[in-house]
C-alpha positions in Angstrom: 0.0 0.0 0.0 1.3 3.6 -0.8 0.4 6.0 2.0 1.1 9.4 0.9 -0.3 11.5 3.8 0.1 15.6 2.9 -2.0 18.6 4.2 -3.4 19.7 0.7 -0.9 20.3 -1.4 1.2 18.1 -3.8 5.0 19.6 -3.7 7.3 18.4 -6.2 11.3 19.2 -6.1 11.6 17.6 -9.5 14.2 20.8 -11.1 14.7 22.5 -8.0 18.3 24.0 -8.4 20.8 24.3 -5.3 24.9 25.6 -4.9 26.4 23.2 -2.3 25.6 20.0 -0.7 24.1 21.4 2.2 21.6 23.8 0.7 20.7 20.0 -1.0 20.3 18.5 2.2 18.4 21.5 3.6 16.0 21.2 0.8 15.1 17.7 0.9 15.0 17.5 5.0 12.9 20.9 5.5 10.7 18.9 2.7 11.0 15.7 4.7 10.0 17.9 8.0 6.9 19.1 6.6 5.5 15.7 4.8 6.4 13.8 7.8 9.3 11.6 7.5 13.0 11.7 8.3 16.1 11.4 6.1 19.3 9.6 5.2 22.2 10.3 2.9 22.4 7.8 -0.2 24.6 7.1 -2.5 27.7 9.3 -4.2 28.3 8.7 -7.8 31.9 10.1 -8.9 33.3 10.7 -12.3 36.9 8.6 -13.9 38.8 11.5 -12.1 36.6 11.0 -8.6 34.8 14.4 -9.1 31.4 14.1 -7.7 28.5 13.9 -9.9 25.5 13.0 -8.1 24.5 12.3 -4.6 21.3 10.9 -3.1 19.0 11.4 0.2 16.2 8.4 0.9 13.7 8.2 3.3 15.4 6.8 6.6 12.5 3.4 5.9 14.4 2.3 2.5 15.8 -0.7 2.2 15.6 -3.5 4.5 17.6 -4.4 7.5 19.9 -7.4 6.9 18.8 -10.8 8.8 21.5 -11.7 11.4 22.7 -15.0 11.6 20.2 -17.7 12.7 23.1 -19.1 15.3 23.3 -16.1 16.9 21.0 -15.8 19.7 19.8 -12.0 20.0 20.0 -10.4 23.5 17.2 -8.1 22.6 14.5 -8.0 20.0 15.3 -5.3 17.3 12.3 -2.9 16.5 12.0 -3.3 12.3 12.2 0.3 10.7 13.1 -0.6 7.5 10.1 -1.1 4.7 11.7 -0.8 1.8 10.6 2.6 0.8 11.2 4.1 -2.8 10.7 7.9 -1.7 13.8 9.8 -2.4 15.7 12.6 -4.0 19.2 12.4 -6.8 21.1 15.8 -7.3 22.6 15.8 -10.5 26.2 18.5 -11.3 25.1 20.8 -13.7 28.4 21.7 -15.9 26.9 25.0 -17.4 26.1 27.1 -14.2 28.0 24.6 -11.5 24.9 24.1 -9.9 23.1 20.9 -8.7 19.5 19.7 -9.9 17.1 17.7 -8.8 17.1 15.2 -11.4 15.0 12.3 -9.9 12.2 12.4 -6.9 9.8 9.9 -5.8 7.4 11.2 -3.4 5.8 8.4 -2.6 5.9 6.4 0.8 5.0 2.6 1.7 4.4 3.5 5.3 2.3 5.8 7.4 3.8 9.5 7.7 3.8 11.4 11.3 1.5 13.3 11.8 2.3 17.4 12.5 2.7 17.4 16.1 5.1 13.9 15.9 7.5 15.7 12.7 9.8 17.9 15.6 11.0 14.5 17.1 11.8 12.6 13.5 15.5 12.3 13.5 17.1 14.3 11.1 14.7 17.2 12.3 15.8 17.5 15.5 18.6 19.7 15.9 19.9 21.3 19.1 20.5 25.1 18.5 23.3 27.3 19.7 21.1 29.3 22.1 19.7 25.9 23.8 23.9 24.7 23.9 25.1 27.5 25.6 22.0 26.7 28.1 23.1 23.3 28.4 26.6 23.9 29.3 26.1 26.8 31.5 23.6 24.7 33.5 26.0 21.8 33.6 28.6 23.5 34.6 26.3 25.4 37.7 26.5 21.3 38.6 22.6 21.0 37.0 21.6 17.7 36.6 21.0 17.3 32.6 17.8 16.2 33.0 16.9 19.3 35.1 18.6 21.2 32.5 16.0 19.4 29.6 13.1 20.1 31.8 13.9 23.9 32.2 14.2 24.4 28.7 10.8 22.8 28.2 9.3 24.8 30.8 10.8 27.8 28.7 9.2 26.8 25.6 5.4 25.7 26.5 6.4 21.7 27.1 8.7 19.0 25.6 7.2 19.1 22.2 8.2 22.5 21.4 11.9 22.1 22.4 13.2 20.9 19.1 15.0 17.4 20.5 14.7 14.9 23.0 15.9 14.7 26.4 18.1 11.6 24.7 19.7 14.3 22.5 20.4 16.3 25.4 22.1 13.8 27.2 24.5 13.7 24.4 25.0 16.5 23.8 26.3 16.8 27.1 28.1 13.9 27.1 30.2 14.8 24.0 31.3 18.2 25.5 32.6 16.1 28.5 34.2 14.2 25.9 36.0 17.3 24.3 36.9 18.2 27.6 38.8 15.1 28.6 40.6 14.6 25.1 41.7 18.1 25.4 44.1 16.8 28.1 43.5 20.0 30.3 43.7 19.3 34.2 41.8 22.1 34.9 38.6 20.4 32.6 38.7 17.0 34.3 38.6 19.4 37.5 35.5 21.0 36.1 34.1 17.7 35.0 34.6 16.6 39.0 32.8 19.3 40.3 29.4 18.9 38.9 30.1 15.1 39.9 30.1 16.3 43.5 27.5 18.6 43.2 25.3 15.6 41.9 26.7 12.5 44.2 27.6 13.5 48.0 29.6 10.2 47.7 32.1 11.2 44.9 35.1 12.2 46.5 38.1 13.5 44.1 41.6 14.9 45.8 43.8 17.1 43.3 47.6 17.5 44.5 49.9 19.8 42.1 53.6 19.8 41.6 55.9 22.9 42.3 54.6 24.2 38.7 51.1 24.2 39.9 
């Protein structure tokens, strides 16, 4: 069955033109956002001298997921989010203006399409901005919990589903700038790492001694 739900309008990118590959995925995701699926980069074709020449974005349901071996006994049963769906977009190089064209779209889906007030939490929609990450790490560094930190910026915002991301994209968020912070190999950084710690568990102890260089 093809489910194809839209508002009440058909939109078709079929000759839309962008510059870069980012305006391309811009395109093709806002259009995702608003028909109520999320994306995933496809294939790159490249030329005899590996000059790129097209480049694809599916729906994040094509394909199938590969069936593991039969010997192997799962830990955990896998949710299926494959179907197989056709829906997707090809940019093609244009050599008279440099630009790149939509030369192939299918806008049709073989699976049901969220509905508007699911599209904010379909993956490649949600996006945590640069105002909500400087929240995040000034509260983490006050020694907030993160998912304090999440709920105030809900609160903020009317509620969860205005936020923009998920309390799980919060989480990491936070947990690649402690990341950053220790592979920076900066003292002072694990220091600051510790002190929320504390803040957080009155049974986390930490002890610094320094040398005659501080």
């Amino acid at each position: 069955m093809i489910v194809n739900r839209m508002e009440s309008f058909e939109e078709d990118l079929l000759g839309k033109v962008v510059s870069t590959e980012e305006e391309a995925y811009n395109l093709y995701n806002s259009y995702a956002t608003r028909t109520g699926f999320s994306v995933r980069r496809g294939q790159k074709r490249y030329n005899t001298k590996k000059v790129l020449r097209q480049f694809s974005y599916f729906c994040s349901k094509e394909g199938f997921r590969l069936d593991s071996d039969p010997s192997e006994v799962s830990m955990a049963n896998k949710l299926e989010t494959r179907t197989g769906c056709e829906a997707r977009v090809r940019f093609a190089f244009q050599d008279d203006n440099g630009m790149w064209k939509v030369s192939h779209f299918v806008s049709e889906h073989n699976h049901e399409l969220a509905m508007p007030e699911e599209r904010q939490f379909l993956r490649s929609n949600r996006k945590v901005s640069e105002a909500h990450l400087g929240v995040i790490k000034t509260m983490v560094d006050a020694g907030i919990r993160t998912t304090n930190t999440y709920s105030y910026l809900s609160e903020e915002v009317g509620g969860s589903q205005n936020v923009g991301f998920t309390k799980r994209d919060c989480y990491n968020v936070v947990n690649k700038e402690k990341m950053v912070m220790i592979e920076a190999g900066d003292a002072q950084s694990l220091i600051n790492l510790f002190k929320p710690k504390q803040a957080e568990d009155p049974m986390f102890f930490y002890t610094v001694q320094v040398d005659q260089e501080n």
